[in-house]
Each structure stands twice: as structure tokens, then as C-alpha cells.
C-alpha positions in Angstrom: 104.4 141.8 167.4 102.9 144.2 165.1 100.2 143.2 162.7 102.4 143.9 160.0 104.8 141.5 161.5 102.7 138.4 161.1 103.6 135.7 158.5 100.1 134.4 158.6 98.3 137.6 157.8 100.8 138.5 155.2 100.8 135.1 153.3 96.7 135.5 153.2 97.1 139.0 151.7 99.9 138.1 149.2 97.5 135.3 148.2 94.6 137.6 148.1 97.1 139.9 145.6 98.1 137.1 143.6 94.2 136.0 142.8 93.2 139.7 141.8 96.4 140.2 139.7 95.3 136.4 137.7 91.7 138.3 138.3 92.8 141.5 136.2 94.8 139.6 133.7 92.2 136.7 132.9 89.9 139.9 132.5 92.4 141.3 129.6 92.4 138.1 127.6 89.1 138.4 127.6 88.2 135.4 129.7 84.6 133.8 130.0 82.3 135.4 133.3 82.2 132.1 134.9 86.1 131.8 135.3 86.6 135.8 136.4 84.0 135.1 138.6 85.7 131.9 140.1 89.0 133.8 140.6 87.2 136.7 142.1 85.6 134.6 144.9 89.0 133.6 145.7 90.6 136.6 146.2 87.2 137.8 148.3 87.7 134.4 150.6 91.2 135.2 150.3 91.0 138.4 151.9 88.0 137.4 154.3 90.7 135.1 156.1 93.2 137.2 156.3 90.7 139.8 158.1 90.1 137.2 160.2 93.3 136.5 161.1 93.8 140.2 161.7 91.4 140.8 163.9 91.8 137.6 165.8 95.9 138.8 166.2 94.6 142.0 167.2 92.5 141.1 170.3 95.2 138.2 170.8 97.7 141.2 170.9 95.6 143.7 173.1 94.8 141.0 175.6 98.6 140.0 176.4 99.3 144.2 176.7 96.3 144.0 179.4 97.2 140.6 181.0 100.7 139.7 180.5 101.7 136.5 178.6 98.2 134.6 178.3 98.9 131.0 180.2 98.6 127.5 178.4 94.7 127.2 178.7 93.4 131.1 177.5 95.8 130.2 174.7 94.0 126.9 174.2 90.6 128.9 175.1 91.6 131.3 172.6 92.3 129.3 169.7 88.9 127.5 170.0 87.5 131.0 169.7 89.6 131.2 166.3 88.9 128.3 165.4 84.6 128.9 165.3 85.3 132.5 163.3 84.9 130.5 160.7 81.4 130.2 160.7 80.5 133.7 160.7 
């Protein structure tokens, strides 16, 4: 499946499009700096995830062209590697 493909990547970056648009708008009616600044760390965290989720589907992706279909425990393996992105 192609990056593009991916509900999970493209729900984060319509989220990430939908907190910069209320970004840009809360900007034109002249909104306070604490608010803008909110709404603008949710659209970066927005789009950190769904870089994260990219990159994971990518190497996820890659790996199956390489190995074939990955077996129950790399996916499991694999999804414990997703799963401690977080913290970076």
C-alpha cells in the first residue's frame, strides 16, 4: 500500500490541516498569543505523529518488499518498536 494510501497517515495530516486553518483564522480575529500558541502546538504534535506514522509505514512497507509478508511475531516485534517512537 502506498503511503498515500494509509487512513492513519491521512487522518493525522487532515488533523494537522484543520488545526493550522483554526491557527490562521484565530490569528485574523485577532486572537490573544496564548490561544494561537495553543492551536499552533497542535498542529506541530499533529503533524509530528503523522511523521511518525510515515516513517514507521515506510520501513513497515520496505521490509515486507525485502522479506515477504512479515509473520505474527515481527508484526508484534514491530509494533512494540511503534509503539516506543513515542518517546523520541
Amino acid at each position: 500500500m502506498s503511503h498515500a494510501q494509509d487512513p492513519e497517515i491521512m487522518n493525522r495530516l487532515r488533523r494537522a490541516h484543520g488545526h493550522l486553518g483554526a491557527t490562521l483564522r484565530m490569528l485574523e480575529e485577532g486572537r490573544d498569543a496564548l490561544t494561537i500558541a495553543q492551536q499552533l502546538q497542535a498542529v506541530l504534535k499533529a503533524l509530528d505523529k503523522a511523521k511518525t506514522e510515515l516513517v514507521l509505514h515506510h520501513i513497515e512497507h520496505h521490509l515486507e518488499e525485502v522479506t515477504g509478508p512479515l509473520p505474527k511475531e515481527a508484526r508484534e516485534r514491530m509494533a512494540s518498536i511503534a509503539e516506543i517512537t513515542k518517546y523520541l
